[in-house]
N, C-alpha and C positions, 0 to 999 in steps of 0.2 A: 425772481431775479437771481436767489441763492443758488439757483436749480439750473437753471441758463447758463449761469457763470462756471459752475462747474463739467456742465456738456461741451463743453466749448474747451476748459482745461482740459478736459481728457481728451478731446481730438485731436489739441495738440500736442497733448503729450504719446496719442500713437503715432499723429505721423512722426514723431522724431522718435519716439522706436523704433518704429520701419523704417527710418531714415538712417538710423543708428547700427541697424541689423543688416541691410542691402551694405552699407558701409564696410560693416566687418567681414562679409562676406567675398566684396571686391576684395577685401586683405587678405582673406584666407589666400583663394582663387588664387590670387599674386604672390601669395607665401608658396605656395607648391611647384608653379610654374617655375620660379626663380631655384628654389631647393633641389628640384629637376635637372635644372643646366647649369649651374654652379655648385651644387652640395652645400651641405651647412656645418655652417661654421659654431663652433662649439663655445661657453666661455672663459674657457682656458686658452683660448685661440686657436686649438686646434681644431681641424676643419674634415669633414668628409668627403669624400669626391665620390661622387655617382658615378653610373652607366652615361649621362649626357652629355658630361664633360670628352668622355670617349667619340659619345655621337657628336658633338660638337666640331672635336679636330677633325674628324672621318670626315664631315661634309666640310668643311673648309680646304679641301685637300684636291676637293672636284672643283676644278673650275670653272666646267660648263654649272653646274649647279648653284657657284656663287655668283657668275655673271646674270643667270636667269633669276635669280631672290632680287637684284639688283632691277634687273630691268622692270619685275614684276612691280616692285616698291615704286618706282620712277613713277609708272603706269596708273596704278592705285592711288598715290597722291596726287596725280595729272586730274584726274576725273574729280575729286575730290575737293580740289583747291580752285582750277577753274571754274567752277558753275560760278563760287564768290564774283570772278570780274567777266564772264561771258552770259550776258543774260538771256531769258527766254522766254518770247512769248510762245506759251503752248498752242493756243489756238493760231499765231497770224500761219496766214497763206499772201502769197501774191503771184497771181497769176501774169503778171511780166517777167518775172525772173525763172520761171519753169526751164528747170534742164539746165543750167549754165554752167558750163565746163570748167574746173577748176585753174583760177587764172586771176591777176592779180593789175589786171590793165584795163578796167573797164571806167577810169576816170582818165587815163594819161594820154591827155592831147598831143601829137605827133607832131614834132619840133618844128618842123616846118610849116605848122600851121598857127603855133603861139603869138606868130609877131604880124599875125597879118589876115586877123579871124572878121569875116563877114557874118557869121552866123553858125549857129553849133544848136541842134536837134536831135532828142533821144527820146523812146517812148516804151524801150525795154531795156533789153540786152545788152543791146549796141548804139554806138549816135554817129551823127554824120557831122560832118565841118564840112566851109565853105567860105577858101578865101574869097579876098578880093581881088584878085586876080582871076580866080572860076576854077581854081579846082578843088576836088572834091578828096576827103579825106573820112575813113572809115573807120572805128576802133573802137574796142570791148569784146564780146563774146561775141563774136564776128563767122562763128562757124554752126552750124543746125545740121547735126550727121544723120536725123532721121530726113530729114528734108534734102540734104546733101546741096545743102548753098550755103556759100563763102562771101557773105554780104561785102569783104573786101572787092570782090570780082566786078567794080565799077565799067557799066558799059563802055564801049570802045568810042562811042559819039559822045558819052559825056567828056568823055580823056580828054580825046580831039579838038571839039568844041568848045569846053569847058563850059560849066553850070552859071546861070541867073538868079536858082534858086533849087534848094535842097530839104528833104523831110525825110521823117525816119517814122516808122508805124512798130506794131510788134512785131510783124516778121516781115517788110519787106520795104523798101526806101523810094522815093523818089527825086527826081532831078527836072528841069528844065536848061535847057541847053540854051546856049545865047543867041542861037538861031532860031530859038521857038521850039522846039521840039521836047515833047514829055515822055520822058523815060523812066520805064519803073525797072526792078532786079530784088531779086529774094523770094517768097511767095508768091503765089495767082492763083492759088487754086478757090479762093474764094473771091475772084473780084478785085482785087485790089489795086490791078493797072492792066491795060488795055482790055482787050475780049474773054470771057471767060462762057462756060457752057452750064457752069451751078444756074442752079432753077435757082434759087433763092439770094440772087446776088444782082447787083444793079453794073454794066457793065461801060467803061470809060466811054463815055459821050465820045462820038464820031468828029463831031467837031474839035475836040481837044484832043485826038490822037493823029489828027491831019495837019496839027500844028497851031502857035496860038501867038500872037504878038505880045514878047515881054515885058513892051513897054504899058502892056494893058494889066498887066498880072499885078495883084496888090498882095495875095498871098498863096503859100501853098504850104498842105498841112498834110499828116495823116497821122490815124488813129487804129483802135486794135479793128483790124483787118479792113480797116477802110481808109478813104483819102478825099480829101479835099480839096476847088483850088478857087480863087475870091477873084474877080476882076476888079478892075476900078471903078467900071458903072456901075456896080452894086450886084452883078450877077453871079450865083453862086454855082456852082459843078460839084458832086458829089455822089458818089461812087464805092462799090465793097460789099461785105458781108450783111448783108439786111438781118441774119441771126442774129450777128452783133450789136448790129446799131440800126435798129427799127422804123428809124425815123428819116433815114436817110433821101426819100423822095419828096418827103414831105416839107424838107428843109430845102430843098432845093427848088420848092416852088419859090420862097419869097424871093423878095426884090428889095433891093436898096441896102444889102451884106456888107457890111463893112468888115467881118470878122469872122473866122469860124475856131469854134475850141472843142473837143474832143473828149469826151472821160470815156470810161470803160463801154460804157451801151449806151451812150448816148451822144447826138452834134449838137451843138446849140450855136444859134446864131446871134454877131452883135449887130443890130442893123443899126445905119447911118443916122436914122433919128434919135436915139442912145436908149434902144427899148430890147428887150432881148425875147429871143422865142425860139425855141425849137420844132416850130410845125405845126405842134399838137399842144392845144390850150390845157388838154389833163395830164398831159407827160409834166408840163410845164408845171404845171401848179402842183403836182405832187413831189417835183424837183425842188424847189423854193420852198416848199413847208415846212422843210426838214432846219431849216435857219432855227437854233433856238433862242428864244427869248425871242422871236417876233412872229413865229406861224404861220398860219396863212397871209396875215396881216403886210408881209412880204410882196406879195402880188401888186398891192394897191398902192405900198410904198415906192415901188418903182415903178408904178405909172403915171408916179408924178414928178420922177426925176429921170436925168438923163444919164446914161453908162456911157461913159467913154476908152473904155481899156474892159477886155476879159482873157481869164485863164483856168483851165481846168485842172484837175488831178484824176484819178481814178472816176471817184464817189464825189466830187465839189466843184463848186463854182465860184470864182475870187472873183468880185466885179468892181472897178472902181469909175466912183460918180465924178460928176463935172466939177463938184465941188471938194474932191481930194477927198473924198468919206471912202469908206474900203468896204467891202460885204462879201463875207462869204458864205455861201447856201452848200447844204446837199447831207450825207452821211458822214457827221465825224468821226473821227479813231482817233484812240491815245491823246485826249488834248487839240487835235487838230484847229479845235475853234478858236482857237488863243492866238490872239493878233501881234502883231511887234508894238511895241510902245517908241513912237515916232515923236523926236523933237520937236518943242513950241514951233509953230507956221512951217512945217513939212508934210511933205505928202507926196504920195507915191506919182509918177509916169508911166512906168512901164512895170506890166509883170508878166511874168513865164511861172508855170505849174510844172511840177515833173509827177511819178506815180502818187507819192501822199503828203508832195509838201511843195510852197510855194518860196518863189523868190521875188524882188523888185528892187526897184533902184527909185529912190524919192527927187524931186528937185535938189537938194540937195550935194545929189551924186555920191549919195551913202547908200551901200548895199544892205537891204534886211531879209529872211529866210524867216518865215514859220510854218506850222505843219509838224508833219511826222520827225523825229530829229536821229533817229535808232543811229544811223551814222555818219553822225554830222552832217550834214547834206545844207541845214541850216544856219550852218557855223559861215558867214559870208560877210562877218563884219572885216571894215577897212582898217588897214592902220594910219597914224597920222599922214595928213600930206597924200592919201592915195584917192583918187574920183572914181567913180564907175560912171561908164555910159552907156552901158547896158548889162543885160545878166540874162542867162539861158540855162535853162534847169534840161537834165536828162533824167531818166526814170530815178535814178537816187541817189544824182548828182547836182552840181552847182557850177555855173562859171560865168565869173566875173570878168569885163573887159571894161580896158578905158576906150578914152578917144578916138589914141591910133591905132585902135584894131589887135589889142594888146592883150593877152592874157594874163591880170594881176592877180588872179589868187583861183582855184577849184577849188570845192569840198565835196565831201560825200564817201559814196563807198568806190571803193578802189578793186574791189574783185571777193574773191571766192577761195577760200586756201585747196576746200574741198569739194565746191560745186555746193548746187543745188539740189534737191528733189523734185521729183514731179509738182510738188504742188509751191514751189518757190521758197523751199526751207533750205536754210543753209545747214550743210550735212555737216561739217567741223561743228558745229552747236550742237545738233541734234547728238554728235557722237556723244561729247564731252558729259550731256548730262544724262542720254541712254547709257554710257558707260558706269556714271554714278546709279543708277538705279538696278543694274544688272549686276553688279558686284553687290549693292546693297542688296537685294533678293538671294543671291547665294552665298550673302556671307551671314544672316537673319534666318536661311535656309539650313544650314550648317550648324548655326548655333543651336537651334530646336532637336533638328535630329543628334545632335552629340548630347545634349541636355538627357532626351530620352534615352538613348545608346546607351550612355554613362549606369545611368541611374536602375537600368533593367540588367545590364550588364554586370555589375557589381555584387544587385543583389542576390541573382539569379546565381554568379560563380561563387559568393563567401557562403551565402546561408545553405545551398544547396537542396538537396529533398524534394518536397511537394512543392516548395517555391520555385525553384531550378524548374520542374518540370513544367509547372503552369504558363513561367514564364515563357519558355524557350517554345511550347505550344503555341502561344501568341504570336511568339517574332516569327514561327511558322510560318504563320495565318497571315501575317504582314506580307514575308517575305515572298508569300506564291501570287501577290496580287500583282499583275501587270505593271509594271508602275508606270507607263507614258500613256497608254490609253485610259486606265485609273484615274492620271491625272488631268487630262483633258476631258474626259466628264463629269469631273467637280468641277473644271474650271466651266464647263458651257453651261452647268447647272446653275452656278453665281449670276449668268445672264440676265436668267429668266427674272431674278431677285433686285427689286431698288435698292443698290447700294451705293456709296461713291467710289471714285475711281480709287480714292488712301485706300478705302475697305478692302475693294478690291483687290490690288498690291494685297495687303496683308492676309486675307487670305487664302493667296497666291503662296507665299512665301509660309505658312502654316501645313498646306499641302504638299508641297518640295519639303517641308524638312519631318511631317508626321510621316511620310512613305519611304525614306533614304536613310531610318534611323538601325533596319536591322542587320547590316553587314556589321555596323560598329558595336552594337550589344554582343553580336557572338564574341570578337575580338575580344573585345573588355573583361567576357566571360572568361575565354580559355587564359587571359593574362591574369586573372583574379585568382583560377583555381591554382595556377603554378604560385602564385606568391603566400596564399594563406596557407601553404603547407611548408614552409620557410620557418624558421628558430627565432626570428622576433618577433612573427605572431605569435607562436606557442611562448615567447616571455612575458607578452602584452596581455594574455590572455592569465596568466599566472602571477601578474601583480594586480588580477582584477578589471582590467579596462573593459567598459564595454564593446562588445561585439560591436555595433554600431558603429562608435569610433574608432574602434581598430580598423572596420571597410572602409570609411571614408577620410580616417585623418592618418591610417598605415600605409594600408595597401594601395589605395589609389594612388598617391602621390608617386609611390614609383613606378606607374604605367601611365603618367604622363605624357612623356616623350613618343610613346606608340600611337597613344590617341590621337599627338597633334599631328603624327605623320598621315594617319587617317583622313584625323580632321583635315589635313591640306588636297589631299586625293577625293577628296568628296566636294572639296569643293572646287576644284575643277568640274566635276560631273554635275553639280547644281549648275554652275554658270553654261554649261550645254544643255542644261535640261530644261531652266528658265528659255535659253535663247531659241529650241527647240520648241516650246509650249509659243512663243510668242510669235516664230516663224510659220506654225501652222494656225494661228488666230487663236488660239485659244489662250496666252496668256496675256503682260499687259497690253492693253488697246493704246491704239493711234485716239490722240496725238499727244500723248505722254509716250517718250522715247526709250526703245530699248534695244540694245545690237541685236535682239532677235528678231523685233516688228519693224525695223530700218532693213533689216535683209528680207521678210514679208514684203514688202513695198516694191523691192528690187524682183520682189520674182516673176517676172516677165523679158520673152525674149526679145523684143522691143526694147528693155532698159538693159539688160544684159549684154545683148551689139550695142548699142548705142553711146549708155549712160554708164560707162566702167564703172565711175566715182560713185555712183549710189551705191552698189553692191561690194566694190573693193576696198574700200574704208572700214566699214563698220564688220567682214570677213575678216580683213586683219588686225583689227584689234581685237574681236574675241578671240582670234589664232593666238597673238602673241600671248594675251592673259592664259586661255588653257596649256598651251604648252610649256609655259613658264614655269605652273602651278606646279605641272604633273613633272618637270625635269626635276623641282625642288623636292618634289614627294617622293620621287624615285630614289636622288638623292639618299634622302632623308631614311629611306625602307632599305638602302644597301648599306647605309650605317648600322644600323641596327641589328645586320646581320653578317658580323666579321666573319663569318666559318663562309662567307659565301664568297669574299674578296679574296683575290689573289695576289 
């Protein structure tokens, strides 16, 4: 135990030596820097003035060079402070919001349709309204420039006639006019309204494009690249992308439909008996298993009870029974399976699904939202004295109406500062914290090769000799290697290796700063040999000091100022050389973010015409940060050299 106790004393009594020694060291460090650009102060109170305080007025004197340390700092605390309040999931994608044009209206219902809303459908991008009056209303990311349709561009018969009935899908809408007539606008190259010539697509029944009576029509729906429309006598129509949604003839056999609901690749049907099915008895069943905490066991539970209301999302199924019980099936995210906690004897009537979260309105005529919550979308509670009597969710929104066809409260996301990417990531995110890891890599990049620089540089210029030479052989030997090809076959080597993605960052960020370290060692040199031939080292050296600390606590400290000019010029060149490694795949990997593999992503001419905002975003912020750096380093190199100023 005597023996224990004291293994255990001495562990801690290193680490707080190490603790003690890293301590004094940040002091040193900070003792020179500050001795640098202020000079020291003596304790008589007289005070020394440096060469820095010279370089210091010099650069204060450019004011493109103070404007640019300015914007630079801005920039660097920008990326640094928001990750704290903009979060990020690294893995999500969604494949409804691909491509979405930066824009900040994709919840703002059009005035004139606030006081007098029949129904409101979304199922990406954009969503449709429809008064009660019949006409039809368009709004969110309402433009596809690879597609070149303007989902605004409502047909001329719908105008005319005005709508019965309105649906919105991923890329394309539909209407029923009040004379019978179904009208689609937006996509069709898979099916999705009238005739199409895709082999793999089921194309709009002949009967429903000759016209259909309104008064028969119970619903009309659509979903990613297909559509649907419900009669009153139970007969279903269904139509679109057979890729997408597999099941799509199969569901249209049955009989007695009372409902159709939609998620990503799959229809399901609510039939009139209150049993649900999509077609296929093993789609089905492999649908409903996914329920946790009941299983398969799912199946037989509701074939003993009756569904009276369904809504889908993405990956779920919200179904609510005759007896006000709620169930949701399918593939959760993020919490999804987490119900509202609903008041003693309430219970829901009606619910609407948007991409990954549900809304409904209870007896009550209280609004509830669960599901995915990223931006608010489930935020739909009422304030005193307000009812809902209904509520329509769009892809990753919410909207509440009373009575009179009212619009009491939206939530959700409102737009896009910077668009999306391809695979439905919002690029202002992605910047904010690829910004944080792309200056973290070249500023960890920097630090290593100045560490090394410093340290070969010093000894190489004080001791000279057979150390001077061996050295400066080395930095050779460094400096003839390639350094971009160099370092992209260390980094394809890390591939082949199980590491994780930190490791990798690191090193990433060990190879940038082990290969970038020997411009700075020559400098360090030639400023080392010009100051040990100076009269205070020959006095240092004559009261005894060691050599040692004469290099590192004399000489260094007054080449300071050169190094960090260095160090500021290098590190511009890290921050190109990471976003360079990362641009040609080989530095850090998707879907961990960096202004170099956010411009990788972008390099296609496809997104290049199309998709400005993937590529013009995350271009100018690495513009501003390198030229900022390099104005200040420039700066900072024509101070240093008054015989050069005029």
């Amino acid at each position: 135990l005597a023996g224990i106790c004291f293994l255990e004393r001495s562990e801690e009594n290193w680490i707080k030596r190490v603790f003690q020694r890293g301590m004094y060291a940040l002091k040193r460090v900070w003792t020179w820097i500050k001795r640098a650009f202020t000079g020291k102060k003596w304790k008589d109170g007289s005070k020394v003035d440096t060469p820095s305080k010279a370089l210091r007025e010099a650069f204060y004197r450019k004011k493109s060079a103070v404007s640019a340390l300015i914007v630079f700092a801005l920039l660097f605390a920008f990326v640094f402070i928001a990750p704290l309040f903009v979060r990020m999931d690294v893995n999500y994608t969604d494949s409804l919001q691909q491509n979405v044009a930066p824009s900040y209206t994709l919840r703002r219902v059009p005035k004139k349709l606030r006081k007098d809303i029949q129904s409101i459908d979304g199922f990406s991008g954009f969503s449709v309204g429809l008064s009660k009056s019949g006409e039809v209303f368009v709004w969110g990311n309402v433009k596809d420039k690879l597609l070149k349709i303007n989902y605004k561009d409502v047909p001329d018969s719908v105008i005319k006639q005005g709508a019965a009935f309105v649906a919105a899908g991923k890329d394309h809408a539909l209407a029923i006019t009040k004379e019978g007539e179904l009208v689609g606008w937006g996509d069709n190259s898979c099916g999705q309204y009238g005739y199409t010539p895709t082999l793999n697509a089921v194309t709009t029944p002949s009967e429903l494009q000759s016209g259909v009576n309104v008064d028969d029509v119970a619903q009309l729906c659509c979903g990613y690249q297909s559509s649907a429309l419900v009669k009153k006598d139970g007969k279903a129509y269904l139509w679109g992308n057979l890729n997408a949604t597999p099941n799509l003839q199969e569901v249209m056999q049955l009989s007695s439909v009372k409902k159709i609901a939609f998620t990503n690749s799959l229809a399901v049907a609510l039939l009139k008996d209150g049993s649900i099915s999509t077609g296929n008895s093993n789609a089905f069943t492999a649908f409903v298993s996914s329920k946790i905490g009941m299983g398969n066991d799912l199946t037989s539970y509701l074939s003993q009870r009756r569904v009276v209301e369904i809504a889908a999302t993405n990956k779920c199924l919200a179904m609510l029974l005759e007896d006000g019980e709620l169930i949701v099936s399918g593939v959760f995210e993020n919490g999804e399976e987490v119900l509202p906690m609903l008041n003693e004897g309430e219970y829901f009537t009606t619910l609407s699904g948007g991409s990954r979260h549900f809304v409904g309105v209870t007896n009550s005529q209280n609004a509830y939202g669960w599901g995915h919550n990223a931006y608010k979308q489930c935020d739909v509670a009422l304030g005193n004295g307000e009812k809902a009597e209904k509520v329509f969710a769009g892809a990753l929104q919410s909207y509440v109406i009373d009575g009179e066809g009212m619009l009491i409260k939206s939530a959700g996301l409102r737009g896009y500062i910077m668009g999306t990417d391809g695979r439905g990531r919002d690029v202002f995110t992605r910047i904010v914290h690829g910004g944080k890891m792309t200056l973290t890599v070249g500023a960890v990049a920097v630090i290593i090769s100045a560490v090394i620089g410093i340290l070969v540089g010093c000894i190489s210029g004080y001791f000279g000799g057979a150390v001077d030479v061996i050295l400066m052989r080395i930095t050779e030997i460094f400096s003839s290697i390639p350094f971009l090809p160099f370092a992209m076959l260390l980094s394809q080597i890390i591939k082949y290796y199980n590491v994780s993605e930190t490791m990798r960052i690191f090193i990433i960020m060990l190879i940038l700063g082990a290969l970038s370290w020997t411009g700075l060692a020559r400098m360090v040199r030639g400023q080392v040999l010009a100051e040990r031939e100076k009269e205070f080292v020959t006095a240092a050296r004559a009261i005894g000091v060691k050599e040692r600390r004469i290099a590192f606590r004399h000489v260094l400290p007054n080449i300071v100022s050169v190094i960090l000019v260095s160090m500021t010029l290098d590190f511009a060149g890290c921050l190109l050389t990471e976003s360079s490694l990362s641009y040609l795949g080989f530095g850090v990997q998707q879907p961990q973010p960096t202004w170099g593999n956010m411009l990788n992503g972008s390099n296609s001419s496809i997104v290049i015409q199309n998709y400005w905002w993937q590529w013009l975003f995350p271009a100018l912020f690495l513009s501003i940060a390198v030229i900022c750096i390099n104005v200040v380093g420039d700066a900072l190199r024509d101070a240093l050299d008054p015989k050069g100023e005029r």
